[in-house]
N, C-alpha and C positions, 0 to 999 in steps of 0.2 A: 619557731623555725620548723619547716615540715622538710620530713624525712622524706630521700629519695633514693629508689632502688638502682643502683650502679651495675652496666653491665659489662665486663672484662673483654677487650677484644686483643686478637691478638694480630699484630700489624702484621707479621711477616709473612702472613696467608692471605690478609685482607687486599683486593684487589684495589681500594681504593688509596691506601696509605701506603709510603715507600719513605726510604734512607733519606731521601732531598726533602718529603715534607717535615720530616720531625730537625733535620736541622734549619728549615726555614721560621720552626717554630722558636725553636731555641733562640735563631738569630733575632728574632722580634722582642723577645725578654729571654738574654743571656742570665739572668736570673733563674730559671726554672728547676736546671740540674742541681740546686742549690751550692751550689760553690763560691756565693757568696756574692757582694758587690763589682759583677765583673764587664767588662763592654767586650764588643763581638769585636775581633782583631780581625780575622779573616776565614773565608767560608772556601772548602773543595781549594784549598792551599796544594801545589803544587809543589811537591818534595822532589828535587834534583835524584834520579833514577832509582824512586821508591813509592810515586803513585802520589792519591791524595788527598792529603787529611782534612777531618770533616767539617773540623771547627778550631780555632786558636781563638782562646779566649784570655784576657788580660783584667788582672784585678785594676778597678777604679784606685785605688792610691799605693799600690803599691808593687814592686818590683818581680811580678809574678806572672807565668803563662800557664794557660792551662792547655794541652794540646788533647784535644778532645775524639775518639773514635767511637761509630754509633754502630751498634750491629742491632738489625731484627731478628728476632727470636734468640737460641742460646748462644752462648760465650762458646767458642771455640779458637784454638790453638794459632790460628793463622790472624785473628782479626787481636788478639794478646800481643802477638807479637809486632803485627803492623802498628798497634798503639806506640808500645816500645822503642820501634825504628822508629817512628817519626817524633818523637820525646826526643832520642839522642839524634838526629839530624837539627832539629829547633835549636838544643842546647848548645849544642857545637857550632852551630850559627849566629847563634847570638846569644851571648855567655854571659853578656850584661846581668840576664835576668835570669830568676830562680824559675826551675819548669818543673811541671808537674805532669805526668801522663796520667788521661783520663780512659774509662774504657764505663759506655752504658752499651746496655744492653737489656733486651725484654725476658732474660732469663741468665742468670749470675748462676751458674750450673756449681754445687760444692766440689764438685775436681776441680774445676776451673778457678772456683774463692782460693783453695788450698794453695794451686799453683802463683794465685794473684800474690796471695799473703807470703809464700817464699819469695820473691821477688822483693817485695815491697823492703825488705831488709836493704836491701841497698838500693832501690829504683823508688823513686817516689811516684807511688801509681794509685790512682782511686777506682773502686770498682765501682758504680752506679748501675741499680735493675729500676727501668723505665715499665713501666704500668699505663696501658691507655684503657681509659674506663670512657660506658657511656649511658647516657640518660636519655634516652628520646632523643629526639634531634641534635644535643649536643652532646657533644665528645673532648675529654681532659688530659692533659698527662700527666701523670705523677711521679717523681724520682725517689728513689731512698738512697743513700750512700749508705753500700754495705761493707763498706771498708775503707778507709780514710789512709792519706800517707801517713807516714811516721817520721814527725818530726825531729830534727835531730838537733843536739847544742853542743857547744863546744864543753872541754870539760872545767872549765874555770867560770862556766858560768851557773851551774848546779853543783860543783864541787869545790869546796873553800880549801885551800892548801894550809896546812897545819905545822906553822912552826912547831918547835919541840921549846916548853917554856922553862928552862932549868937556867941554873946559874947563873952562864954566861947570856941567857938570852936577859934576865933581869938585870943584870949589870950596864948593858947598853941602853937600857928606856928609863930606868929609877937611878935615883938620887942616892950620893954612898949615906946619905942622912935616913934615908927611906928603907935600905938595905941592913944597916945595924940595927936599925928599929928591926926589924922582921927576925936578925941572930935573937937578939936579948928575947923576944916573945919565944922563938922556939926554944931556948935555953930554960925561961922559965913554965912554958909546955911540959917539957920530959921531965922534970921534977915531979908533976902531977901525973905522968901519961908517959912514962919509958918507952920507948922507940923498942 
């Protein structure tokens, strides 16, 4: 395998790349951003008096949206929030399915992770910093997810609720046969081993 030198560009200066080609790239392999097995739902989607989102993306088998905002160059405060609003417009439209708001961007600025990762406690939001590297005539994107949502469970499905196992709770599941047995053992227990 020979080694090739990669050289970092960055889109939001570059005259020849804009916002419409990196979603037209995405829309060709909705795979990229790596979010998984997902098909393109809709591209420049038209939010009822909120503008419009870049990309909805829908997991292959299961009951999930990704509503996708792409900013060139850094994370800033307006393009966070526009991810956000168009997250709870989706949701509230169609409730059926679980939504996820996305936010890439060519620079995940740490004020901006900070403010992502307060959020993310109750907004299920992923941050993604997009990378366009290049080799001679060809040109790659690369995604990293620098923050993932936080999945959440209900609590009887990681927390077992704990009878209290005394007396009365053995008297309803053991036999009065099973139960004497257990007096006579501890009777001759304390004989050897006083309480």
């Amino acid at each position: 395998m020979a080694y090739v030198k990669f050289e970092k560009l960055f889109l939001k200066s570059h005259p020849q790349f804009d916002e419409r080609w990196i979603q037209d790239r995405i829309a060709e392999d909705p795979s990229i951003p790596g979010l998984g097995d997902v098909d393109l739902k809709d591209k420049e989607r038209i939010q009822p008096r909120a503008g419009r989102l870049d990309l909805l993306l829908q997991d292959a088998e299961d009951y999930r949206r990704y509503e996708v905002e792409i900013q060139l160059g850094a994370t800033d405060e307006s393009h966070i929030i526009r991810t956000i609003e168009y997250w709870d417009i989706e949701r509230k439209r169609y409730p059926q399915y679980e939504h996820v708001a996305a936010v890439v961007a060519e620079d995940i600025t740490s004020r901006f992770l900070n403010v992502i990762s307060l959020f993310n406690g109750s907004i299920p939001l992923i941050a993604i910093q997009m990378s366009a590297l290049q080799s001679g005539e060809q040109m790659g994107l690369f995604f990293t997810k620098v923050m993932d949502h936080a999945e959440r469970g209900l609590v009887d499905e990681d927390e077992e609720i704990q009878e209290t196992a005394d007396r009365p709770y053995w008297e309803k599941r053991a036999s009065k046969k099973t139960l004497m047995m257990v007096d006579e053992l501890l009777v001759m227990m304390r004989k050897y081993e006083p309480a």
